[in-house]
MIBA-685999 format. One record per residue (C-alpha): residue number from 1; x, y, z; residue in three letters. Coordinates in nm, 4 decimals, padded with zeros to 6 digits. Example, Ala and Ser with C-alpha at 12.3 -4.5 7.8 and 13.67 -1.06 7.14 Angstrom:
ZAZA   k       px       py       pz   r
ZAZA   1  01.2300 -00.4500  00.7800 ALA
ZAZA   2  01.3670 -00.1060  00.7140 SER
//
This chain:
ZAZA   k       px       py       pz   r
ZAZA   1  08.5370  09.3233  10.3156 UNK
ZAZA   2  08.8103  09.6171  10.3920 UNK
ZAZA   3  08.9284  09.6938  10.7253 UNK
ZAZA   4  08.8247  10.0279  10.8186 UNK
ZAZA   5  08.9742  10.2365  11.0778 UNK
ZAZA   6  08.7747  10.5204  11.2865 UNK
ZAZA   7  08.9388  10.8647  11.4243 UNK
ZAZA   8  08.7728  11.1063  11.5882 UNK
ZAZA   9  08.8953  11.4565  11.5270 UNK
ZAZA  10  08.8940  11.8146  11.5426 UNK
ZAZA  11  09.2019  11.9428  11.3518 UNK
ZAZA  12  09.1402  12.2847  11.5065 UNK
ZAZA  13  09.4138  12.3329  11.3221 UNK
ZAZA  14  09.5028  12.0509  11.1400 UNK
ZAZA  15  09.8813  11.9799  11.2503 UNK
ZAZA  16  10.1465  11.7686  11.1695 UNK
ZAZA  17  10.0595  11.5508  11.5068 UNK
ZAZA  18  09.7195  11.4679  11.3409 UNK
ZAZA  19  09.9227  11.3934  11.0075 UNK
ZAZA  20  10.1296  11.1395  11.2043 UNK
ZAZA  21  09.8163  10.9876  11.3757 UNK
ZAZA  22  09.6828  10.9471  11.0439 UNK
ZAZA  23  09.9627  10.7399  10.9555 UNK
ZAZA  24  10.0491  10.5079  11.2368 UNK
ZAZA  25  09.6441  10.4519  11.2425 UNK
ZAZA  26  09.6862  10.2464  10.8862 UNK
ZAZA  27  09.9722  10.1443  10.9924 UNK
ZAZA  28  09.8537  10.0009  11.3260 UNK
ZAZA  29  09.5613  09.8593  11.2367 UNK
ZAZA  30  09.6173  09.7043  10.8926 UNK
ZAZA  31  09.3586  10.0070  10.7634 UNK
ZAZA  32  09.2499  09.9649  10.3899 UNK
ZAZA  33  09.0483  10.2744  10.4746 UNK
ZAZA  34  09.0398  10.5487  10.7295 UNK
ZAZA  35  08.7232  10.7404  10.8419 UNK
ZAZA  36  08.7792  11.0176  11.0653 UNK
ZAZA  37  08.4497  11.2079  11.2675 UNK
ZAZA  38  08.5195  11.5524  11.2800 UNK
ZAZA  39  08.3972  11.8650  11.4762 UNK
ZAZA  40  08.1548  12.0996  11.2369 UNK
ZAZA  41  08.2330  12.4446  11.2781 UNK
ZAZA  42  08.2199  12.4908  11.6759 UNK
ZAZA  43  08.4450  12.2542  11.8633 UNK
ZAZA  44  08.4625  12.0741  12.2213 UNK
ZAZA  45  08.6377  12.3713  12.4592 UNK
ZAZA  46  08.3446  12.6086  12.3297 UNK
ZAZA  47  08.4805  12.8177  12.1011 UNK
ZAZA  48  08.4619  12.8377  11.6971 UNK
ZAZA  49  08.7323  12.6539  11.4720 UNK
ZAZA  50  08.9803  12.8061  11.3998 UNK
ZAZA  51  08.9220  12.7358  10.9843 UNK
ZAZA  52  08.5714  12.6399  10.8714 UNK
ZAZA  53  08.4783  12.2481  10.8323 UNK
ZAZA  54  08.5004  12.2443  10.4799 UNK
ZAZA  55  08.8905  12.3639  10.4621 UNK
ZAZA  56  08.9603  12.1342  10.7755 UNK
ZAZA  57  08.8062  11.8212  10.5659 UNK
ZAZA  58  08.9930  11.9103  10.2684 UNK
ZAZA  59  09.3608  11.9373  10.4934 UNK
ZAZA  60  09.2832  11.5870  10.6484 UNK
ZAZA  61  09.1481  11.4168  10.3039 UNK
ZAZA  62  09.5268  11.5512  10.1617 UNK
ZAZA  63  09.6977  11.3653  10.4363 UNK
ZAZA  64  09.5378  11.0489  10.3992 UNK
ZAZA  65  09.2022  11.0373  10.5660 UNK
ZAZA  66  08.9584  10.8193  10.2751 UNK
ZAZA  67  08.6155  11.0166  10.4342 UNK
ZAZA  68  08.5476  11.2977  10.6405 UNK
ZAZA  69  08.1739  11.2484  10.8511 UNK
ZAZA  70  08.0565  11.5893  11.0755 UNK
ZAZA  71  07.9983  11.5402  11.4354 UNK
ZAZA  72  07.6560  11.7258  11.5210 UNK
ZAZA  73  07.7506  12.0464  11.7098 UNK
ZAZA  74  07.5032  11.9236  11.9666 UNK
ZAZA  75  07.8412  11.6540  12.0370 UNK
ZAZA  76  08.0428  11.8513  11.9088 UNK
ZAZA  77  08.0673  12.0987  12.1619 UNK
ZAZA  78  07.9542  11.8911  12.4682 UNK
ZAZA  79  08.1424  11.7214  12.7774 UNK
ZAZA  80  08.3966  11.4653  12.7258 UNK
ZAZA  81  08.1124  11.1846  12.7959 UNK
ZAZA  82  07.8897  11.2730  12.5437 UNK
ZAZA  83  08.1521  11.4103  12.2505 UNK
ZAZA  84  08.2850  11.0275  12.2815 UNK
ZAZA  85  07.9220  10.8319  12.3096 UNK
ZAZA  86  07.8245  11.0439  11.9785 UNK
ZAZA  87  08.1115  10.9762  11.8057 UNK
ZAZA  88  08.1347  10.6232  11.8578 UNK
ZAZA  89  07.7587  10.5835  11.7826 UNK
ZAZA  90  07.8240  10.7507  11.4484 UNK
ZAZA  91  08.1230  10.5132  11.3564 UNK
ZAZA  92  07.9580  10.1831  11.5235 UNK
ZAZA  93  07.5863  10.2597  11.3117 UNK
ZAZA  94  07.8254  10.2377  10.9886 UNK
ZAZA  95  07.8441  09.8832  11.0497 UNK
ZAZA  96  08.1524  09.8175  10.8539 UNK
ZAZA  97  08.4622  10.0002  11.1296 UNK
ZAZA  98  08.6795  09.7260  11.2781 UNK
ZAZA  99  08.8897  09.9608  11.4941 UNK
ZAZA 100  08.9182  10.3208  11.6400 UNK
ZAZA 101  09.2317  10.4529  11.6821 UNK
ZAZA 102  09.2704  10.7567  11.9367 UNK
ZAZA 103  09.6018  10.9401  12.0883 UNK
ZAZA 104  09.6826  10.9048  12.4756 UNK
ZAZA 105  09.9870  11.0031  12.6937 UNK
ZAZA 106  09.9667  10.6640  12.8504 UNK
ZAZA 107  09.9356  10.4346  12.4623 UNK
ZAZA 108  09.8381  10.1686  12.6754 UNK
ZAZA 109  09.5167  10.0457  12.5589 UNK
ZAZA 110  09.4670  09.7431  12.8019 UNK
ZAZA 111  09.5048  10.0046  13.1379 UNK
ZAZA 112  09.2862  10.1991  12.9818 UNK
ZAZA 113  09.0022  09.9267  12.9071 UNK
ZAZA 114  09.0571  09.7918  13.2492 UNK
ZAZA 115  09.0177  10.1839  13.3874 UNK
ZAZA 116  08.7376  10.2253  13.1743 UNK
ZAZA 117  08.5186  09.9019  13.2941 UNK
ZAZA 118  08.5654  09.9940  13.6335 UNK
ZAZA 119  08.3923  10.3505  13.5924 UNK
ZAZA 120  08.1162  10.1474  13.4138 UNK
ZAZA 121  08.0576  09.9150  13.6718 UNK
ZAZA 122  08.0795  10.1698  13.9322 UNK
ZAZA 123  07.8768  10.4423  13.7765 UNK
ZAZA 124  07.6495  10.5205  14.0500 UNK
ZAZA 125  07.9230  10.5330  14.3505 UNK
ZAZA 126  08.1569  10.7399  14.1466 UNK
ZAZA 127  07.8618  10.9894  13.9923 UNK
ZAZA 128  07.7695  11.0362  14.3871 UNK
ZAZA 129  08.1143  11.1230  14.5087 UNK
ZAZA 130  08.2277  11.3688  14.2159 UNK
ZAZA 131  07.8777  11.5381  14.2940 UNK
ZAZA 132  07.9577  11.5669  14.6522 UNK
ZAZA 133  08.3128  11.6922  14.5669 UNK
ZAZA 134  08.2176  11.9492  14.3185 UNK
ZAZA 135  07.9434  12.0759  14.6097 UNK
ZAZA 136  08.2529  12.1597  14.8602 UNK
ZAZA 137  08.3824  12.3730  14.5482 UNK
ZAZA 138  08.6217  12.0688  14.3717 UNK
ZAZA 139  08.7225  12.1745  14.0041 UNK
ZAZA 140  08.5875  11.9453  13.7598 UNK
ZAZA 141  08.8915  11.8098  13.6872 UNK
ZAZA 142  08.9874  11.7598  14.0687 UNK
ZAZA 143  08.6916  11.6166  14.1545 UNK
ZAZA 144  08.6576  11.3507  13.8573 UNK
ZAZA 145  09.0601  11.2551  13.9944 UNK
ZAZA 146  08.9631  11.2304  14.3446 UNK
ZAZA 147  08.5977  11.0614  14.2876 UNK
ZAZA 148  08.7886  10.7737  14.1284 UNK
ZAZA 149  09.0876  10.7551  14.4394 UNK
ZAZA 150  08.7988  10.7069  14.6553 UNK
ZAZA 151  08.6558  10.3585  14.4824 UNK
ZAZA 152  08.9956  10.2416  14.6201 UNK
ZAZA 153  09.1416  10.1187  14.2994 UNK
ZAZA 154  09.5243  10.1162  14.1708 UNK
ZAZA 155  09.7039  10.4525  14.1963 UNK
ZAZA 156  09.7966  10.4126  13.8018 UNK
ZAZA 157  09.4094  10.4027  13.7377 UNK
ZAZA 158  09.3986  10.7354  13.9019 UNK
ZAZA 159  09.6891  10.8741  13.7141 UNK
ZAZA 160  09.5293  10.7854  13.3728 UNK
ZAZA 161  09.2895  11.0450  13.4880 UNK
ZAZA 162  09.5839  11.3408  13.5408 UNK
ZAZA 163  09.5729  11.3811  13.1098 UNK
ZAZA 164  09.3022  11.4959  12.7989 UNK
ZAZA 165  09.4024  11.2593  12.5722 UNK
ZAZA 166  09.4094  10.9892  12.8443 UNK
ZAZA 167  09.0507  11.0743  12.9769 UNK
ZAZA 168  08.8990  11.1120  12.6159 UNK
ZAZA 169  09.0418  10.7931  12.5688 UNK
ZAZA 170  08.8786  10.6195  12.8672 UNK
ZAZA 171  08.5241  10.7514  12.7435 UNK
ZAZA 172  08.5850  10.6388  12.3926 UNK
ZAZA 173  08.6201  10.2684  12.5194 UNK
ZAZA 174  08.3768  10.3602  12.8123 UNK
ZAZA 175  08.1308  10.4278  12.4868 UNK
ZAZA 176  08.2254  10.0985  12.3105 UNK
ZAZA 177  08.1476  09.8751  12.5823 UNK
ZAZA 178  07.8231  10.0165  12.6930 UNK
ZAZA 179  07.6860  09.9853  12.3165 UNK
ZAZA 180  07.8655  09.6569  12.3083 UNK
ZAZA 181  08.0300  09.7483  12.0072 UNK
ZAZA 182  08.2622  09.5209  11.7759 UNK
ZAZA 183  08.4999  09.8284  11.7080 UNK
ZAZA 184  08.8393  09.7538  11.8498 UNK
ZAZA 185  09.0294  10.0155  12.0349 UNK
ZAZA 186  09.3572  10.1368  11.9577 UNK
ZAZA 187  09.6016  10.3901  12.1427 UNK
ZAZA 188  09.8485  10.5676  11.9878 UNK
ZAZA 189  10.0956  10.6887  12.2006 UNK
ZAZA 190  10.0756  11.0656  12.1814 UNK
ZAZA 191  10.4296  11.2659  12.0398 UNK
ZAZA 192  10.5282  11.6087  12.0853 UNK
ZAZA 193  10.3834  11.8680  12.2994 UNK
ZAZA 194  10.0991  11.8437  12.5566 UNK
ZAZA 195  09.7625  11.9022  12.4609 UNK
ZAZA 196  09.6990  12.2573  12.6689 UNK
ZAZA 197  10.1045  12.3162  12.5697 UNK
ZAZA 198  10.0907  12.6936  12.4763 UNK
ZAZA 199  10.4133  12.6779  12.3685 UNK
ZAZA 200  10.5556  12.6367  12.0159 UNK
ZAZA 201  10.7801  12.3209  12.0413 UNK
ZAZA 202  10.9241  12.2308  11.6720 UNK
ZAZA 203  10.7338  12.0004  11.4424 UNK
ZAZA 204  10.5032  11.8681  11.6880 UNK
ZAZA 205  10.3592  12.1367  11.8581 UNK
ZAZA 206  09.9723  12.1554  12.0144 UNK
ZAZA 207  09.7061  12.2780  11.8512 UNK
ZAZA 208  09.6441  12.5053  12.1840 UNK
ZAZA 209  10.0160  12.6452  12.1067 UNK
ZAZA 210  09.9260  12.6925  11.7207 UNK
ZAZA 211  09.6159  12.8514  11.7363 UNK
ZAZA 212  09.7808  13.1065  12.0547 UNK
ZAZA 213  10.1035  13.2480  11.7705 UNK
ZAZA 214  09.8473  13.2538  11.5167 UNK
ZAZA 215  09.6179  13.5186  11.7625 UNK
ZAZA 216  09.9085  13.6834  11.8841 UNK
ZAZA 217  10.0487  13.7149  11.5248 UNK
ZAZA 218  09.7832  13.8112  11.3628 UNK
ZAZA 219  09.7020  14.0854  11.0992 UNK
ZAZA 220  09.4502  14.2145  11.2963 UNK
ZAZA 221  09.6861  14.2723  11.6163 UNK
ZAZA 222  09.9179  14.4468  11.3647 UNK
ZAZA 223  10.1355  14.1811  11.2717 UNK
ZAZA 224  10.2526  14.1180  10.8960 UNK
ZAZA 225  10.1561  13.7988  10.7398 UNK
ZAZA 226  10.5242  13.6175  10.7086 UNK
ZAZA 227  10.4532  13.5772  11.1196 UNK
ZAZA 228  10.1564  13.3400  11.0275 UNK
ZAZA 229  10.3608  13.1693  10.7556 UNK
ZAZA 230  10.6654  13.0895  11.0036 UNK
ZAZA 231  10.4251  12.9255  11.2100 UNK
ZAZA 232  10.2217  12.7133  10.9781 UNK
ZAZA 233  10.5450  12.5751  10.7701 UNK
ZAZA 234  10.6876  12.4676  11.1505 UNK
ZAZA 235  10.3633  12.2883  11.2689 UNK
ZAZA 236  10.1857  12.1872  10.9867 UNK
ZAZA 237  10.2028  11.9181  10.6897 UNK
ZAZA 238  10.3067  12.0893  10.3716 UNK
ZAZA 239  09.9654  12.0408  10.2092 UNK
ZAZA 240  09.8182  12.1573  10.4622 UNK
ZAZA 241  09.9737  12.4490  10.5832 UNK
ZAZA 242  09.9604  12.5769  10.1686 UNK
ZAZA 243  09.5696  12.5830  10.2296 UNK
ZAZA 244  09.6105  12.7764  10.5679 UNK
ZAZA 245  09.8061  13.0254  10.4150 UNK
ZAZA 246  09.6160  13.0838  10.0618 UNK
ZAZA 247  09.3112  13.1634  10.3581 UNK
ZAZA 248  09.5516  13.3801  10.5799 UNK
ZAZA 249  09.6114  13.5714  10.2767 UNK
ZAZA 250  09.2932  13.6918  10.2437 UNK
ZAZA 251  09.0926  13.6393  10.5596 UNK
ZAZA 252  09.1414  13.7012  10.9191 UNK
ZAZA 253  09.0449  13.3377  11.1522 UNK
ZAZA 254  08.7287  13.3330  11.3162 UNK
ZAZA 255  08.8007  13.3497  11.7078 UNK
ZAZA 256  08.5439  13.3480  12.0025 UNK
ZAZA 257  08.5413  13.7323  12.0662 UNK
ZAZA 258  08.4374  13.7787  11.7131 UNK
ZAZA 259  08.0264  13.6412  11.9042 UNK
ZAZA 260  08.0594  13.8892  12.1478 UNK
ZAZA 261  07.7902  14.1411  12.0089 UNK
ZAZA 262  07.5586  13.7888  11.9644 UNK
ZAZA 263  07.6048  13.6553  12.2708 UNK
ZAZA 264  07.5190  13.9386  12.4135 UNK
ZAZA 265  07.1919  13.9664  12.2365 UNK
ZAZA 266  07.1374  13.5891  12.3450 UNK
ZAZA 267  07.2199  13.6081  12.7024 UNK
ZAZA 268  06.9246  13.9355  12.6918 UNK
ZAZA 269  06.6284  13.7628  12.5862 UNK
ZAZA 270  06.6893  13.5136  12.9025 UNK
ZAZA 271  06.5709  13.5409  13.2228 UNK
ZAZA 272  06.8072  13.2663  13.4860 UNK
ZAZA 273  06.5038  13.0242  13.4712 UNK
ZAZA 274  06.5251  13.0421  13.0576 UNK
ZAZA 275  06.9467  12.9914  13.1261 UNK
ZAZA 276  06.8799  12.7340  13.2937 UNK
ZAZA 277  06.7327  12.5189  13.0115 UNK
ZAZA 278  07.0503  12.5546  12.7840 UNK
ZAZA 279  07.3044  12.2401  12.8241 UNK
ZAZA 280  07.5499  12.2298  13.0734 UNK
ZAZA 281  07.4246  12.5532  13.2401 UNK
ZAZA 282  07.3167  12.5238  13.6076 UNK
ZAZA 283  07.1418  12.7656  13.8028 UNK
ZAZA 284  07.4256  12.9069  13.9987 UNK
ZAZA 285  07.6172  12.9495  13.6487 UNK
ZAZA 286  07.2381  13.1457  13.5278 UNK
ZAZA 287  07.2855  13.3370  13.8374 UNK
ZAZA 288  07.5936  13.4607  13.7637 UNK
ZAZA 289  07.5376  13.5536  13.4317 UNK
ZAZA 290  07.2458  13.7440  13.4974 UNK
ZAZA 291  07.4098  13.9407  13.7583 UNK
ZAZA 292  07.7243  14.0118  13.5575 UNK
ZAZA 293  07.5858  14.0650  13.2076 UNK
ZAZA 294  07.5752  14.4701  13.2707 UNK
ZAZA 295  07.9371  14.4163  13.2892 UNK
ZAZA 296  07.9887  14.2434  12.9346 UNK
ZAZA 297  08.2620  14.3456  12.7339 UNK
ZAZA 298  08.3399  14.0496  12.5183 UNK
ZAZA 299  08.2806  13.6690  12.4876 UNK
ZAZA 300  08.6459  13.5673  12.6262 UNK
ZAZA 301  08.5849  13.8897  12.9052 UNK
ZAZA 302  08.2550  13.7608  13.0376 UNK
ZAZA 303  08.4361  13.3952  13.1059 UNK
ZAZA 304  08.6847  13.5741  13.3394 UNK
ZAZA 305  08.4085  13.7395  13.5073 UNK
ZAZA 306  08.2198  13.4045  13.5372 UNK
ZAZA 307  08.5533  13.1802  13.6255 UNK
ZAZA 308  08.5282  13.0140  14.0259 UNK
ZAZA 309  08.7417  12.7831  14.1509 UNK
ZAZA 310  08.4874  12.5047  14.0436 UNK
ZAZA 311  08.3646  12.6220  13.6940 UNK
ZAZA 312  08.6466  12.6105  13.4426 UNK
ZAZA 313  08.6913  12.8430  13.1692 UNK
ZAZA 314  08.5957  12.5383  12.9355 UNK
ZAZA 315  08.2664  12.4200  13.1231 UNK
ZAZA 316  08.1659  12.8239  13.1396 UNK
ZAZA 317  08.2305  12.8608  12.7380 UNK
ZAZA 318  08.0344  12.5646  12.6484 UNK
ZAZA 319  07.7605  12.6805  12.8446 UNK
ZAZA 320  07.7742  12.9897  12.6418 UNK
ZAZA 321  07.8221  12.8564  12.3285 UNK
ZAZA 322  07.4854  12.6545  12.3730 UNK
ZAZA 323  07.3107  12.9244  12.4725 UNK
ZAZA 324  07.4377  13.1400  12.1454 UNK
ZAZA 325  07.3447  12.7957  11.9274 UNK
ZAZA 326  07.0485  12.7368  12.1354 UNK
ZAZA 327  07.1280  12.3626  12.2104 UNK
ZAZA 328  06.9080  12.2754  12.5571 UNK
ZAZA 329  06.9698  12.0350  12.7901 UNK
ZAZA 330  06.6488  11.8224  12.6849 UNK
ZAZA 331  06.8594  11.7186  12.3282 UNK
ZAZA 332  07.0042  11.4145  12.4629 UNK
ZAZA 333  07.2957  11.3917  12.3967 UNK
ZAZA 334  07.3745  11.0134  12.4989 UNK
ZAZA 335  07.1110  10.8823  12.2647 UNK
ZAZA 336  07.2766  10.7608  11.9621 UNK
ZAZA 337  07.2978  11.0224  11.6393 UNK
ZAZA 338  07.1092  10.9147  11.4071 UNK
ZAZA 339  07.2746  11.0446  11.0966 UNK
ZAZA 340  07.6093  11.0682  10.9188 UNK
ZAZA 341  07.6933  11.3451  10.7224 UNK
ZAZA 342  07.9351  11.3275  10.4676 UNK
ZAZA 343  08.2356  11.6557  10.4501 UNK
ZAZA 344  08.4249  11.5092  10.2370 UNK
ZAZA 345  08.5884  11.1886  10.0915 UNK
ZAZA 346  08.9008  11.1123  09.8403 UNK
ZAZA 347  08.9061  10.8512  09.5374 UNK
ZAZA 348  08.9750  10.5915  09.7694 UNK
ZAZA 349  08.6701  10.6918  09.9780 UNK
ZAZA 350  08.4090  10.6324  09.6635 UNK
ZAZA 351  08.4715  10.3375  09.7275 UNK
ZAZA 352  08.4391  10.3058  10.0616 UNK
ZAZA 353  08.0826  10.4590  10.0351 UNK
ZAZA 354  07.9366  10.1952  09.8602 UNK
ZAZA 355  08.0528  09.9595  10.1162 UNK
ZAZA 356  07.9104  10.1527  10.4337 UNK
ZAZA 357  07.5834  10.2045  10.2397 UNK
ZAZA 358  07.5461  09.8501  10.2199 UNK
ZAZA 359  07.5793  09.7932  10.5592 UNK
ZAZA 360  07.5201  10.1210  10.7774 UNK
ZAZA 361  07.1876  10.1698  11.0514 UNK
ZAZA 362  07.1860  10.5438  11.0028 UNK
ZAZA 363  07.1120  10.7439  10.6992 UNK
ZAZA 364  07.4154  10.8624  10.4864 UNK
ZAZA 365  07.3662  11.2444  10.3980 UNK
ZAZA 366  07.6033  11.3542  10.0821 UNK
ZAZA 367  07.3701  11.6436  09.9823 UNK
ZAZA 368  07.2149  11.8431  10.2887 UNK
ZAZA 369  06.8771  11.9185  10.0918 UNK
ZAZA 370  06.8200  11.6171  10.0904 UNK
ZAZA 371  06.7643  11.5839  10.4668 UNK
ZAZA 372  06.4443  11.6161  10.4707 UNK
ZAZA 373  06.3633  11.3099  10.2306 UNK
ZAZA 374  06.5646  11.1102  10.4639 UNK
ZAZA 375  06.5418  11.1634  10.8494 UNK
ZAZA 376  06.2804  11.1085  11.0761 UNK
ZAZA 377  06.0975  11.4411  11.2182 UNK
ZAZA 378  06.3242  11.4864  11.5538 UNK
ZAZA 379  06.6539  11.3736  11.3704 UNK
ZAZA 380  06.5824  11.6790  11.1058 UNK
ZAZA 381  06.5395  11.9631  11.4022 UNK
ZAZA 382  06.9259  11.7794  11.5193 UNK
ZAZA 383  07.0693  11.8285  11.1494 UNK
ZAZA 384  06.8569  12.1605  11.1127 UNK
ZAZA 385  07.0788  12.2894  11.4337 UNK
ZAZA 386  07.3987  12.2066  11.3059 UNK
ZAZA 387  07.3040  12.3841  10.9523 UNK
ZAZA 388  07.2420  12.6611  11.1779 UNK
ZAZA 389  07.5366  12.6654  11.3729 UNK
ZAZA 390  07.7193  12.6581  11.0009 UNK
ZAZA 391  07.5457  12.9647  10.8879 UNK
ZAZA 392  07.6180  13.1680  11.1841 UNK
ZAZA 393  07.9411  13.0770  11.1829 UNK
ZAZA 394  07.9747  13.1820  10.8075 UNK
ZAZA 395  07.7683  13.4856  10.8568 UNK
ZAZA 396  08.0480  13.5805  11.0887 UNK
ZAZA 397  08.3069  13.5116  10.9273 UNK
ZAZA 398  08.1860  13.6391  10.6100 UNK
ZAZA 399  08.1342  13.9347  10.8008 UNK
ZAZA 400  08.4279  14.0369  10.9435 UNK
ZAZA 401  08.6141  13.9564  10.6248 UNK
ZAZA 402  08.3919  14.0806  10.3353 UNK
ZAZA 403  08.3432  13.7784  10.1155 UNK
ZAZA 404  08.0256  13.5931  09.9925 UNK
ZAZA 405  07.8046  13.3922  10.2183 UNK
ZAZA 406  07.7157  13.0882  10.0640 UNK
ZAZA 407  07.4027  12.8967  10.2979 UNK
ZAZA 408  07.5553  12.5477  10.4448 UNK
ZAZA 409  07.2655  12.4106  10.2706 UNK
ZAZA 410  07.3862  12.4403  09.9030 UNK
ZAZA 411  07.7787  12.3891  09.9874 UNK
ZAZA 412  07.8561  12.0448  09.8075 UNK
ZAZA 413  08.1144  11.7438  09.9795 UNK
ZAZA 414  08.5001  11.8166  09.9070 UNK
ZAZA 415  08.5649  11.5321  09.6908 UNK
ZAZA 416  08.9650  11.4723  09.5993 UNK
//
C-alpha cells in the first residue's frame, strides 16, 4: 500500500507558506501521496474565500497536492473543536492516511500530544472553568489560556495555548485520540509571518496580510491592477499566483461586505428566540442583534456594533455567517461527516482513488448529482447545505462581476 499524508487547509489564498507545507509534508513523512481537506467556499473566521473552491483546488493540485476533498461548510466555518473533529473524521473514514501533517509555532509534536491528552482527560474541569471565566466577561481566547493555568499543569502547556496554529494543532491530535485513530501526527514548524500578521513580510507572508493589500489595493477602491500583481508575485507560488491574476483581471474577490444586503434580509425574518437556534449564537449575542439591526450598515459594520470584550469579531461573524447559510446548532457538528467530496485530484491522484475506494467507510462523491444515489436521508440535507452555500456564494459573485452562474451541482472535479 502507499503512504498517504493528510493536510487540512484553507488556502484563503493559497500562498507560498502552504506551497512549502506541501513540500516538507512528503518530505517528512515519506508521502507517496498527499490529500489535503479543504474549506468550500466560506471559511473558519466567518467570512467568504477569498477565490472560489474550485480555483483554490486547482492552485494546490499545481503545487503538489495528489487530491483535493471539501470540508462541509457546516465544519467549515465552525469553532476550532469541531473544524478539527470533522476534518480528521473525513481523513480517518478513508481508511488508507498514515499521517497528518499540520503547521505550529511550537513544531513540537510530542508537547503538543502530551497538552492535548491532558484537555481530554480533564474535559469536564476545564469546560467548567472557561464557562465560569467567560461569565465574568473573559475573551474566548483569555479564558481557554487561563481555564488550562488553573488545572495546575506546566507553564509551557499553557503557552502552547498563546498561538492559532498551536491550538488548531492541539484539537487535531485532541480529534485523533478520541476516535482512536491510526493517523500519525506531524508538526511542521511554521516559517514566515504570524498567522493574524497584517503585514506584508517578503516571501512568506500570512494569508491575513495577503488578503488585507489585496482589499486595500483593489480595483474597486480605485487602485490599478499592477498593485494586485506586486502582491501576488511576492507571496505566492508562480503557478499559483498566474491563476490569481488571470481572475484579478477580470473579476473583483468576493469579500464579506459584498452579504450585507442578505444578511440583512436573514437577520429580519428572526425574532431572538429564532437567533437563538443558529450555531454558535447565544441569547445575549440574539439580543444584541435584534436591538442593533435598525442600525445595519454592512456585514463587517454590524460586527463592530456587536464586538464586547468577550465576543470576538471571529465568534460574532461565524454566528452570522450561520445564520445567512442557515446552519443551526442541532447539526452536530462532532458527529463524524459522513461523506467525502472530491474538488479535485492530479494524475497521481487517479490513482490514489482507486486505493481509498477500496478501503474508505464513507461514500466518495466525484459527481454531486449523484448524491442522492449515495447518502443516507440526513447526510443528503448536510451535502444539500454545502451546495447551497456554493450557489450563494456564486450568485454573489457572479453578481457583482457580471459573468455566468453555473449551479454547484453541474460543476465537474478539476482533474490535472
Amino acid at each position: 500500500m502507499s503512504r498517504i499524508t493528510g493536510i487540512i487547509a484553507e488556502y484563503n489564498p493559497f500562498h507560498k507558506g502552504h506551497a512549502y507545507h506541501l513540500e516538507k509534508a512528503r518530505e517528512l513523512t515519506c508521502a507517496d501521496h498527499l490529500i489535503v481537506v479543504m474549506s468550500g467556499d466560506f471559511v473558519q473566521r466567518g467570512a467568504p474565500a477569498l477565490f472560489d473552491k474550485y480555483l483554490r483546488t486547482r492552485m494546490a493540485l499545481l503545487e503538489g497536492a495528489d487530491l483535493v476533498l471539501e470540508l462541509p461548510v457546516s465544519i467549515a466555518c465552525a469553532s476550532a473543536e469541531y473544524f478539527a473533529s470533522g476534518a480528521v473524521s473525513v481523513l480517518d473514514q478513508l481508511g488508507c492516511v498514515n499521517a497528518l501533517c499540520f503547521g505550529s509555532e511550537s513544531g513540537d509534536v510530542r508537547a503538543l500530544t502530551a497538552c492535548a491528552k491532558v484537555l481530554l482527560e480533564e474535559d469536564t474541569a476545564y469546560q467548567q472553568q472557561l464557562r465560569s471565566l467567560l461569565k465574568k466577561g473573559y475573551s474566548f481566547p483569555a479564558a481557554r489560556k487561563s481555564a488550562f493555568a488553573a488545572l495546575h499543569h506546566p507553564e509551557c502547556f499553557t503557552e502552547l495555548l498563546d498561538s492559532p496554529n498551536n491550538i488548531l494543532g492541539l484539537e487535531y491530535i485532541k480529534a485523533l485520540l478520541r476516535s482512536n485513530s491510526h493517523i500519525q501526527p506531524t508538526a511542521l514548524k511554521r516559517a514566515g509571518a504570524g498567522y493574524h500578521d497584517g503585514h506584508l513580510s517578503g516571501s512568506l507572508s500570512s494569508a491575513t496580510a495577503i488578503r488585507k493589500h489585496l482589499r486595500e489595493n483593489s480595483i474597486e477602491n480605485g487602485r490599478s491592477l499592477v498593485n494586485y500583481e506586486e502582491i501576488l508575485t511576492k507571496t505566492m507560488p508562480e503557478s499559483a499566483a498566474l491563476l490569481a491574476a488571470r481572475r484579478l483581471s477580470c473579476e473583483s474577490p468576493v469579500w464579506e461586505d459584498d452579504f450585507s444586503l442578505l444578511l440583512r434580509y436573514r437577520l429580519m425574518l428572526q425574532s431572538p428566540e429564532e437567533l437563538g437556534t443558529y450555531a454558535d449564537l447565544s441569547p445575549e449575542l440574539a439580543r444584541r442583534i435584534h436591538a442593533r439591526l435598525n442600525d445595519f450598515r454592512s456585514f463587517s459594520q454590524l460586527l463592530s456594533l456587536l464586538k464586547t470584550r468577550e465576543l470576538t469579531y471571529t465568534r460574532i461573524s461565524r454566528a452570522l455567517l450561520h445564520v445567512l447559510l442557515n446552519i443551526k446548532e442541532d447539526m452536530s457538528p462532532l458527529s463524524p461527516v459522513p461523506y467525502a467530496r472530491i474538488l479535485g485530484f492530479s494524475r497521481a491522484g487517479s490513482g490514489l482513488l482507486r486505493e481509498i475506494k477500496a478501503n474508505t467507510r464513507i461514500p466518495l462523491i466525484t459527481k454531486a448529482a449523484d448524491h442522492r444515489k449515495l447518502l443516507s436521508d440526513s447526510a443528503q440535507r448536510k451535502f444539500e447545505q454545502d451546495l447551497f452555500a456554493s450557489n450563494l456564494y456564486e450568485t454573489v459573485r457572479t453578481q457583482k462581476n457580471g459573468t455566468v452562474f453555473v449551479n454547484d451541482i453541474q460543476k465537474p472535479p478539476v482533474i490535472l
